[in-house]
C-alpha atoms as a printed R data frame, in Angstrom:
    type eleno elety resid chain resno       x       y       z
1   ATOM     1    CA   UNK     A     1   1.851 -10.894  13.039
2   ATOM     2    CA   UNK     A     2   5.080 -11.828  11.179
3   ATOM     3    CA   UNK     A     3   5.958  -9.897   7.849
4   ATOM     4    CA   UNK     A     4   4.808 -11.664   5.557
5   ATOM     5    CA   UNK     A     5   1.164 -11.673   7.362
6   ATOM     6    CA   UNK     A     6   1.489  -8.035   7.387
7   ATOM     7    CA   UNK     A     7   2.583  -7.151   3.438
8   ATOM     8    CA   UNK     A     8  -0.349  -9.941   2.749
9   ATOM     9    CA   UNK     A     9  -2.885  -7.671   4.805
10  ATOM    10    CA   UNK     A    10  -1.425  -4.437   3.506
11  ATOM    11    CA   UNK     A    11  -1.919  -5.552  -0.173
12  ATOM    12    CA   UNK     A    12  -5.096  -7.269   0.611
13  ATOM    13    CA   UNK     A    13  -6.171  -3.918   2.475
14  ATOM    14    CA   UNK     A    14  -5.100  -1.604   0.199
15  ATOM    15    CA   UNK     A    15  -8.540   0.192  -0.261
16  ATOM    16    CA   UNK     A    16  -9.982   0.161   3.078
17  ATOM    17    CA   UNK     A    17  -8.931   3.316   5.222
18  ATOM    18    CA   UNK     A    18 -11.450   2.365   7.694
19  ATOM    19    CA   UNK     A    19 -10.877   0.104  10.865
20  ATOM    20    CA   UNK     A    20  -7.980  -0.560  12.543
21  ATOM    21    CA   UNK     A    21  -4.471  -1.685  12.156
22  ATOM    22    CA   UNK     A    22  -1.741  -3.039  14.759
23  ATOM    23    CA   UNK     A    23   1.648  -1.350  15.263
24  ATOM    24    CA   UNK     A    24   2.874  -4.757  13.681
25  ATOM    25    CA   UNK     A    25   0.980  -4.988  10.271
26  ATOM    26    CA   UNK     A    26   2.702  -1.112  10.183
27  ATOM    27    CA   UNK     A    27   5.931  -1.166  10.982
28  ATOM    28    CA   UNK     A    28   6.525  -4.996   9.348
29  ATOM    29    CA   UNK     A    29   5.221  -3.335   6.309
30  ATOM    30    CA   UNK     A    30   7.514  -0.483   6.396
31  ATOM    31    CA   UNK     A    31  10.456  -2.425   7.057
32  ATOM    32    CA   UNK     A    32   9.213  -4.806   3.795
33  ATOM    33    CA   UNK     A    33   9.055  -2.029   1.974
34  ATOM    34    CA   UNK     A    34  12.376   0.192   2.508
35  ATOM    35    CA   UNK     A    35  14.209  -3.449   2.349
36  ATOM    36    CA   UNK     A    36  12.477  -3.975  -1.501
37  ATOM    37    CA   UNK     A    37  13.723  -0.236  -2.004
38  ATOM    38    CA   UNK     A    38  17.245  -0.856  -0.761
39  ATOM    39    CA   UNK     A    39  17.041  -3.820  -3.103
40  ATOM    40    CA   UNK     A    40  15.801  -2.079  -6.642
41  ATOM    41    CA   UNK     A    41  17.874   0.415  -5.822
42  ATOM    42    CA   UNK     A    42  21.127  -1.950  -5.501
43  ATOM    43    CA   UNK     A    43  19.644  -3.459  -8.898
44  ATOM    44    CA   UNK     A    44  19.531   0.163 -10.985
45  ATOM    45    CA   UNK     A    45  23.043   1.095  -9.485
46  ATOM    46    CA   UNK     A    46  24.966  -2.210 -10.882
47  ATOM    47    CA   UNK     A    47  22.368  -2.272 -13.556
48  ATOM    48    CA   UNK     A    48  23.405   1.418 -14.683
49  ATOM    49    CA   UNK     A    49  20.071   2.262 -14.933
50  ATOM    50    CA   UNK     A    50  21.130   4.984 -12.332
51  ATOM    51    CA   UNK     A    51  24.246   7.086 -12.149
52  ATOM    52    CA   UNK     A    52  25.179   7.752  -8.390
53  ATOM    53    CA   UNK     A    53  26.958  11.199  -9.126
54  ATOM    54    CA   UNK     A    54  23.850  12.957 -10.571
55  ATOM    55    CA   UNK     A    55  21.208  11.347  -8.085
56  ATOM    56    CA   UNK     A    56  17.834  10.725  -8.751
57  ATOM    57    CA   UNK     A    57  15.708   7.659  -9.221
58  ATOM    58    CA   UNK     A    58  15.823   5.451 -11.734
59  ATOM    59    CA   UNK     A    59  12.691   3.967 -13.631
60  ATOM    60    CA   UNK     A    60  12.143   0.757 -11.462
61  ATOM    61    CA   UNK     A    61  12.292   3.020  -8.003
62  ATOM    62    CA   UNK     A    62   9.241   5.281  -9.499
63  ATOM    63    CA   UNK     A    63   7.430   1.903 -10.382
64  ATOM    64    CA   UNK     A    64   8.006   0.854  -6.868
65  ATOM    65    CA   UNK     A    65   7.037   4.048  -5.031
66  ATOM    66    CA   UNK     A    66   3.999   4.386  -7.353
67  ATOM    67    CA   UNK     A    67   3.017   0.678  -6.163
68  ATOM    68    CA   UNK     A    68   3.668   1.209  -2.569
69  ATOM    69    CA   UNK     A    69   2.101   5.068  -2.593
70  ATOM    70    CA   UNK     A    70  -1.669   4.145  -2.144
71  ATOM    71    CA   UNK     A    71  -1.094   0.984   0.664
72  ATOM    72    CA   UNK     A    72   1.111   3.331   2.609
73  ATOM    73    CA   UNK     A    73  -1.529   5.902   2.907
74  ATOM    74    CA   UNK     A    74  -4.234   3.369   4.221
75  ATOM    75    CA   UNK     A    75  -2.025   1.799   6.586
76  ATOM    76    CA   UNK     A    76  -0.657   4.728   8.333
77  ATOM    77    CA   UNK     A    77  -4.530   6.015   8.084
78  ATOM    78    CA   UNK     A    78  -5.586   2.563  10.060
79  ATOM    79    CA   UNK     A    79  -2.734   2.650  12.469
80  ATOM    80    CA   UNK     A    80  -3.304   6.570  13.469
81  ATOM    81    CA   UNK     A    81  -7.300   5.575  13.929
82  ATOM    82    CA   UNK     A    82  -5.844   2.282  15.970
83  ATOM    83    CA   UNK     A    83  -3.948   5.161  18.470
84  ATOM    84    CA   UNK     A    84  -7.507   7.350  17.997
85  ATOM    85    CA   UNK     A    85  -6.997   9.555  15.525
86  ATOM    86    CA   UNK     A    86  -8.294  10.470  12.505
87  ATOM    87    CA   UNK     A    87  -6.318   9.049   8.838
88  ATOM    88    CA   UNK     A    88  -6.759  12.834   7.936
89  ATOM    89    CA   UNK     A    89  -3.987  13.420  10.078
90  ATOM    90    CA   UNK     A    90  -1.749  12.589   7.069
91  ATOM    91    CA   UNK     A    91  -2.276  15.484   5.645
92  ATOM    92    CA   UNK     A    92   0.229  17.490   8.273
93  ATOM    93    CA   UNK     A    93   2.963  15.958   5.787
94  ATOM    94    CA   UNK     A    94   2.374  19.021   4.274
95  ATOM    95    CA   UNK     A    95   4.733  20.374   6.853
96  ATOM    96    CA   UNK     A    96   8.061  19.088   8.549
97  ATOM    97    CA   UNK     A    97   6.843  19.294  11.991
98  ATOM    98    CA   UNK     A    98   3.991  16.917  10.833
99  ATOM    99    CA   UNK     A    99   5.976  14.109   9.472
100 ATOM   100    CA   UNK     A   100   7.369  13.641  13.339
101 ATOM   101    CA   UNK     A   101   4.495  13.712  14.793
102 ATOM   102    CA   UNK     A   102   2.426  11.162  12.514
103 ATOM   103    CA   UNK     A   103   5.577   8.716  13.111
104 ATOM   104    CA   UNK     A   104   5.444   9.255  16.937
105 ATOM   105    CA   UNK     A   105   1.820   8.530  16.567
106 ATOM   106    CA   UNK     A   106   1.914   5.515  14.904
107 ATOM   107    CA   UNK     A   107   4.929   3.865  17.324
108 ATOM   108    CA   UNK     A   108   2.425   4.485  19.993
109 ATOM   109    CA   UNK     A   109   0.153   1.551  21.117
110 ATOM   110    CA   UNK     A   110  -3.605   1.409  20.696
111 ATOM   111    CA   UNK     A   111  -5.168   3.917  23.743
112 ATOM   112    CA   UNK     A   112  -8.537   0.745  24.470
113 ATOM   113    CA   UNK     A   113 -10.280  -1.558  23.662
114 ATOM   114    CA   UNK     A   114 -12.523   0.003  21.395
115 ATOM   115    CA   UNK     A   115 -12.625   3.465  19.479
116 ATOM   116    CA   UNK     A   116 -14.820   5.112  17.155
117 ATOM   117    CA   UNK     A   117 -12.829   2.958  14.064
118 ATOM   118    CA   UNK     A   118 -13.577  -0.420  15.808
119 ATOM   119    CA   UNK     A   119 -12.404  -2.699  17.943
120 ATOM   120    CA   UNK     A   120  -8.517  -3.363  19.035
121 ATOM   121    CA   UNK     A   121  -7.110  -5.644  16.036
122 ATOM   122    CA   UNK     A   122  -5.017  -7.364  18.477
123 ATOM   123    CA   UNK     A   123  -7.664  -8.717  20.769
């Protein structure tokens, strides 16, 4: 799955935090999605929308994470119930050691063939 496959299934996904989803949809639409941020935010700082020296996001940034908030959440749900566990497991964001552990979770591969969320996307 190339990139552009994977922000196509992401968006076309975006409500279904069930089944399965390959290290490669996740991490291609990661990398989609901190390059689009990296761009808006290039466009607000020689826009002026955004003044470096006081920080903070500017209007388009919010738009953007507001867009990308609910895909996010079902991806990284599929790809934690492609290594076997629950999407739930999100919820340890709540706390720092949690973020680590989701992302060393979802860098993992898939653990078989077939799990209680389906079958392997990748086969």
């Amino acid at each position: 799955m190339n990139m552009k496959e994977s922000v196509i299934s992401v968006f076309t996904n975006w409500k279904n935090f069930k089944g399965r989803a390959c290290r490669s949809e996740f991490w291609y639409f990661v990398l989609a999605s901190a390059l689009l941020g990296l761009v808006v935010g290039i466009i607000e700082v020689t826009s002026g929308m955004v003044d470096i020296g006081k920080g903070g996001s500017g209007i388009l940034s919010n738009i953007l994470n507001l867009l990308l908030f609910v895909p996010s959440l079902s991806v990284t749900s599929r790809r934690l119930q492609d290594y076997g566990y629950s999407g739930w497991w999100q919820l340890s964001y709540l706390t720092i050691i949690g973020i680590f552990v989701v992302l060393i979770w979802c860098m993992l591969p898939a653990k078989e063939d077939e799990n209680d969320w389906g079958r392997n996307p990748l086969l």
